[in-house]
N, C-alpha and C positions, 0 to 999 in steps of 0.2 A: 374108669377111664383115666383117673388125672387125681393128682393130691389136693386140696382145696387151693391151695397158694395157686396152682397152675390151672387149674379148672377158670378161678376169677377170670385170669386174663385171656383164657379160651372164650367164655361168655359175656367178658366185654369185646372181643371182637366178634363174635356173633350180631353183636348187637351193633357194632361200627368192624365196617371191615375193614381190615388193618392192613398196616405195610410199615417198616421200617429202613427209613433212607441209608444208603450204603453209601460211606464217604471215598473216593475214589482220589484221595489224598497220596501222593508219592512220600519213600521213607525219608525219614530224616538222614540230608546226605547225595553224592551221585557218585556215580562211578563214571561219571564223564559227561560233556554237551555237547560231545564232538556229531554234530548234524552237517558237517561240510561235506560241499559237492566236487568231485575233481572235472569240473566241467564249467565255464562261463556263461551256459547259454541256461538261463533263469527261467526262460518261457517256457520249457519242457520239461520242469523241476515242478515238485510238489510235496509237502510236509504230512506226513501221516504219523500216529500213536500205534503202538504196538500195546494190545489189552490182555493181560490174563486179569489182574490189577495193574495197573500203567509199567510198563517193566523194562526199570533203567539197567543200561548195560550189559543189552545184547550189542553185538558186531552184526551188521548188517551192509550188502552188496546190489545196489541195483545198477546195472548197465556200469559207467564206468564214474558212479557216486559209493564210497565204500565210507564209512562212520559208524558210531556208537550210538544205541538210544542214549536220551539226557532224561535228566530226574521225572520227565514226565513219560518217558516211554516216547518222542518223539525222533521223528527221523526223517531224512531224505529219497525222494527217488523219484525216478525220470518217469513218468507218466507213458503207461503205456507197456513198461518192461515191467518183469517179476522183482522181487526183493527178497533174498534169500536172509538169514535169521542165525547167527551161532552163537552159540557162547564157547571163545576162545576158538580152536578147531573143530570144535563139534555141532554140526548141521543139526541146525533146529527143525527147520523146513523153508519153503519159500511160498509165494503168493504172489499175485497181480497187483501191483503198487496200488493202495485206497487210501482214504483216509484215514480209514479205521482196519487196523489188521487185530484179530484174535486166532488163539490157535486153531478153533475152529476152520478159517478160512486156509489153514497148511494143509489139511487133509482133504484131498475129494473125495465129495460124495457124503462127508460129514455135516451134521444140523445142529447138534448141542453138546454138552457137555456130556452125555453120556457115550459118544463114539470112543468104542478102544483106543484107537491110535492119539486120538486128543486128547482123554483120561490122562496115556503114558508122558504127553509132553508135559501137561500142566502140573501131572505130580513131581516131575524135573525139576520145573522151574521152581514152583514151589519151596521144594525141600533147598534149593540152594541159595533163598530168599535171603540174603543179609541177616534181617534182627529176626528171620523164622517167624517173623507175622505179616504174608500177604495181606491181610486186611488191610495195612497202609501204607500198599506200594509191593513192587516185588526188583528188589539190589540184587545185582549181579555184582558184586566188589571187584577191584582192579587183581585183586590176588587171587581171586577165583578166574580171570581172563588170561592173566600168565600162567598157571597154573594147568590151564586147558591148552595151551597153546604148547607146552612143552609133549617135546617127543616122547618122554618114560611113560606117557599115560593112555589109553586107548583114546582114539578121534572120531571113533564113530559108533554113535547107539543106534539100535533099530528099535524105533517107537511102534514100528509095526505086530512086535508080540504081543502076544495076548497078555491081559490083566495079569494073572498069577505067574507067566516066562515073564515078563518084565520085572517083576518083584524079588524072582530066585536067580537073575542073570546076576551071577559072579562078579562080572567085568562092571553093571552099573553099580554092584553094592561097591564093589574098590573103587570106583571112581568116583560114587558119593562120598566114603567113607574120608577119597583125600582132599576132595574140593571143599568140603560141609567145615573142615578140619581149619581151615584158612578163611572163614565167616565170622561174623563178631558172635553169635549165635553158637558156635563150637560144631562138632562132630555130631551128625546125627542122623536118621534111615530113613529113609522114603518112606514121604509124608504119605495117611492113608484114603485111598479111592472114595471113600464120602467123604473127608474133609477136602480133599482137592477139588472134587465135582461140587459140593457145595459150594464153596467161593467163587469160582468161576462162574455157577448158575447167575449169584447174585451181582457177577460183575456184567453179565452179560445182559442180564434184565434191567441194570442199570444204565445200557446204553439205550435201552429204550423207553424208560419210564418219561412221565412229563403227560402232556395235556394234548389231547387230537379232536378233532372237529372235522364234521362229514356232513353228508346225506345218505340216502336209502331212496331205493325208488323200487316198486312192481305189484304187487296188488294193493299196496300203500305207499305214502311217500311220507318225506319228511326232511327233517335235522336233528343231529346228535352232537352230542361232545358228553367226552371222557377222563376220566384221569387213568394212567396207571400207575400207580404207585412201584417201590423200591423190590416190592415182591411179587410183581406178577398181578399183583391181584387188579381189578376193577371195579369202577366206580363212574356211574355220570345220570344223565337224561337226556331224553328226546323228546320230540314233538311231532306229531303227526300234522298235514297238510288238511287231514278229514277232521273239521269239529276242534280242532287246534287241540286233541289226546296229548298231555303226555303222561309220560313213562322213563320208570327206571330203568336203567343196563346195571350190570352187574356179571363178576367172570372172573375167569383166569387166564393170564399170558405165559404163553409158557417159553423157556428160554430163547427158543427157536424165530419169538414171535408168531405161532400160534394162536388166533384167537378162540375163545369159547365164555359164549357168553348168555347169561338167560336175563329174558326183554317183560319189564312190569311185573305181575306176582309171581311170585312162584309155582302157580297155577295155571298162568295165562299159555303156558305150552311154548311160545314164542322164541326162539334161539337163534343166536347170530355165530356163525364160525366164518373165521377168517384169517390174513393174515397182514403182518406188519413187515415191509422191506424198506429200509434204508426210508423211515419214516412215512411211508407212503403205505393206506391200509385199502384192502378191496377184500370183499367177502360176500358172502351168499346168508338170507334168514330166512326162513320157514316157521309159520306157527302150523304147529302138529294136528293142533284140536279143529282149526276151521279150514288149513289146506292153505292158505294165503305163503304168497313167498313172496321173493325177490334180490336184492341187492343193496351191496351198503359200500360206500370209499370214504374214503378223508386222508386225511393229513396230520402230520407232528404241528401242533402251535405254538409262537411264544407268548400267546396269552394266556396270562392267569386264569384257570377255570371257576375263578367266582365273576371276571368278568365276561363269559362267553352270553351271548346275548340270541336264543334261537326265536325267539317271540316279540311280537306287536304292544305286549302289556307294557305300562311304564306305571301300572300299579304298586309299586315298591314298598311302598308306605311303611305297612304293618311289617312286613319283611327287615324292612333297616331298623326299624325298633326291636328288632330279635337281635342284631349283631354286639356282637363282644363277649364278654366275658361271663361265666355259666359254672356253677358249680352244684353236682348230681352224685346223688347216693345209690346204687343200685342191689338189688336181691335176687339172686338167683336161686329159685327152686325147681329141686328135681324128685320125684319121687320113685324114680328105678335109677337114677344115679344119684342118689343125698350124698356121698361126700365131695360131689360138685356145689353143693351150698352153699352159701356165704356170701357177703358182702363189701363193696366196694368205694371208697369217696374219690371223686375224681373232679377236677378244672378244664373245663374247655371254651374253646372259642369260637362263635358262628360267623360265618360271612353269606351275606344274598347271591342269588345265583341266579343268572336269566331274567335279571326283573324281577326276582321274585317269585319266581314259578320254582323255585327251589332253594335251600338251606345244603351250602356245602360247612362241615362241621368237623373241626380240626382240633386233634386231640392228644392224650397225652403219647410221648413217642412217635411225633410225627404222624400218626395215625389220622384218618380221614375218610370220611361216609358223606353221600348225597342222597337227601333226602327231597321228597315231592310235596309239592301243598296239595292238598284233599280239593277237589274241584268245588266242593259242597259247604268245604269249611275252612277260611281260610287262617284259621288257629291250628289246623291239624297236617303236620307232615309225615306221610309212610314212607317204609324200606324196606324191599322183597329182595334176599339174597339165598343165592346157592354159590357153595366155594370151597374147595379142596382145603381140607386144614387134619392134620395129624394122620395120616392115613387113612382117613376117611371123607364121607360127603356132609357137610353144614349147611343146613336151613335155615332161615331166622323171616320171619316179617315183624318188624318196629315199627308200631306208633308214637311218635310225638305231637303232646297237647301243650299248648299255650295259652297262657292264663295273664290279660291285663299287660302282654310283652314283658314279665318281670316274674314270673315262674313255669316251670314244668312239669307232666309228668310223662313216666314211657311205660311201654307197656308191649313185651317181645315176646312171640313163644317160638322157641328153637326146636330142633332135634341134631344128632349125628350120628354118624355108623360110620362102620369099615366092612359093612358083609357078617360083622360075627357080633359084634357086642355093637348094641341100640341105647342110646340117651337123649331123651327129650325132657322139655320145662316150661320153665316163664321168667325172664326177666324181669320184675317191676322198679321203680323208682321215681325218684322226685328232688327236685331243684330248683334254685331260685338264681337270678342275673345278681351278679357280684359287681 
């Protein structure tokens, strides 16, 4: 499946499921802050970001405000009317002024970054990125704006061809060839369809990551809260109203805001799909095995998720004598996958969660897992996850045991697939508070 180097950090995020923050940093530099409005009346004015990565130095027209995004991809427009999008004379697209525009929202009828027509902008813009690293930031330079604006050069692409006619049109390869030519980056081809969908995926999950808190109600009820992290992934707990149960969540977000999530062990049958709009979530869960269903909402918070507090306990105790700082050895064995084997030392840091009724555990790379107290023991916290990773599906359930608040040990057994090739094991290890 994986060379040993790369296997380690596939089995330690089995064992924490992982996510890596995407810095949504503009490039060093603008090609303009020109955000002015040709209009006096403020009240019917409003500032929105343009997102593929924040993307200074488009020319942008709504009603009768015409300007530049500025270093941050920000802009002007009158509430209410569309905002159309160029670089130099060439139509990007337009949209309903929001606060948040990505290319997504140019295209109707488009969801994510895998829609053709959205593919074809964002490999555009992309390739004509300044220093050719959208990762921090996407520059449209003032020399690529005159450059488009002059008569010798075509003014109009059609982002409506398809993946492979947009890659062999003539007319875009000469107009990359001359605009790329005048970038501090030099002359160079349209950037290719995974590396352009993959950025955007992750700029776009990054407008939604952060921390949500809800309920659920219908043959059960309760409270939950979540994290999603930088990639999608999930992570949190709930509590039921029956017996005061809780449980893990655990899932994947998918760029769309999609939710898909499975509820306590990985046995418990239990799934919540849903979805995330403009921070606001509603969805539907069913457990498969007893027929039970109902409903779940919540919200974007700006509360940190170690202080979300869904319970009556103010047991804390043993909980705050877990926090801080944690250093763990890990092994992973496999015996139809051994050169996934090997070993790992790693630093981490806990913080209490809910009073106590949980350990969110923050790691190296930003990385982050929520784990549960054992109702029976409260030295012991489990982790039930299933989660897309490498082309295939990841199982893991983790124990962690505490011993005297000042050591540990874990104890995980995984598997993964993709449909053709199967790898299962055990994680073990052990640590002490530094």
């Amino acid at each position: 499946m994986k060379v040993v180097e790369q296997v380690l950090s596939m089995k330690f995020k089995l064992l924490l499921l992982s996510g890596v923050l995407v810095g949504l940093n503009g490039c060093g530099g603008s090609s303009g802050d020109d955000t002015s409005a040709a209009t006096n009346n403020t009240s019917n004015i409003a500032v929105g970001q343009f997102i593929d990565s924040p993307v200074s130095g488009l020319s942008y027209v709504s009603g009768a405000i015409t300007g530049v995004t500025n270093a941050n991809g920000q802009f002007t427009y009158e509430i209410g009317a569309p905002v159309q999008f160029f670089i130099g004379d060439i139509l990007i697209g337009q949209a309903l002024g929001a606060s948040i525009i990505t290319p997504v929202d140019l295209v109707v009828g488009a969801a994510d970054e895998t829609d053709t027509t959205v593919t074809n902008i964002i490999r555009f813009l992309q390739t004509l990125d300044d220093d050719a690293n959208p990762d921090n930031g996407i520059e449209i330079n003032s020399s690529v704006l005159e450059l488009a604006r002059s008569q010798s050069i075509p003014i109009s692409i059609d982002f409506g061809l398809s993946l492979e006619g947009f890659a062999n049109s003539t007319v875009l390869q000469s107009l990359l060839a001359e605009l790329t030519a005048v970038t501090n980056a030099g002359a160079r081809e349209l950037i290719s369809v995974a590396a352009a969908q993959l950025h955007f995926k992750q700029s776009l999950l990054g407008l939604i990551e952060g921390t949500y808190i809800g309920t659920y109600a219908g043959d059960d009820d309760g409270q939950w809260g979540f994290i999603v992290d930088a990639d999608g992934r999930i992570s949190g707990i709930g509590q039921s109203s029956f017996g005061d149960e809780v449980f893990s969540i655990s899932g994947m977000l998918s760029s769309s805001g999609g939710i898909e999530a499975a509820v306590g062990s990985t046995d418990d049958g239990t799934t919540w799909s849903g979805n995330i709009v403009d921070g606001q979530i509603t969805g539907t869960w069913q457990n498969g095995t007893t027929g039970e269903q109902g409903t779940f909402s919540g919200a974007a918070s700006d509360e940190p998720f170690e202080q979300i507090d869904l319970t009556n306990d103010d047991d804390s105790s043993n909980d705050n004598d877990l926090q801080g700082v944690w250093r763990i050895t890990l092994d992973v064995n496999s015996s139809n996958c051994p050169e996934d084997n090997g070993s790992e030392t790693f630093d981490f840091s806990i913080d209490a969660v809910n009073n106590g009724v949980a350990l969110l555990l923050f790691l190296p790379e930003d990385e982050n897992l929520v784990f549960q107290r054992d109702s029976a023991n409260e030295n012991i916290y489990t982790g039930s996850y299933t989660f897309n990773e490498d082309g295939g599906e990841s199982r893991i359930d983790t124990v962690l045991t505490f011993s005297s608040n000042t050591s540990i040990t874990v104890s995980s057994t995984w598997e993964w697939s993709d449909g053709d090739t199967f790898c299962s094991g055990t994680t073990t290890g052990s640590g002490s508070k530094l």
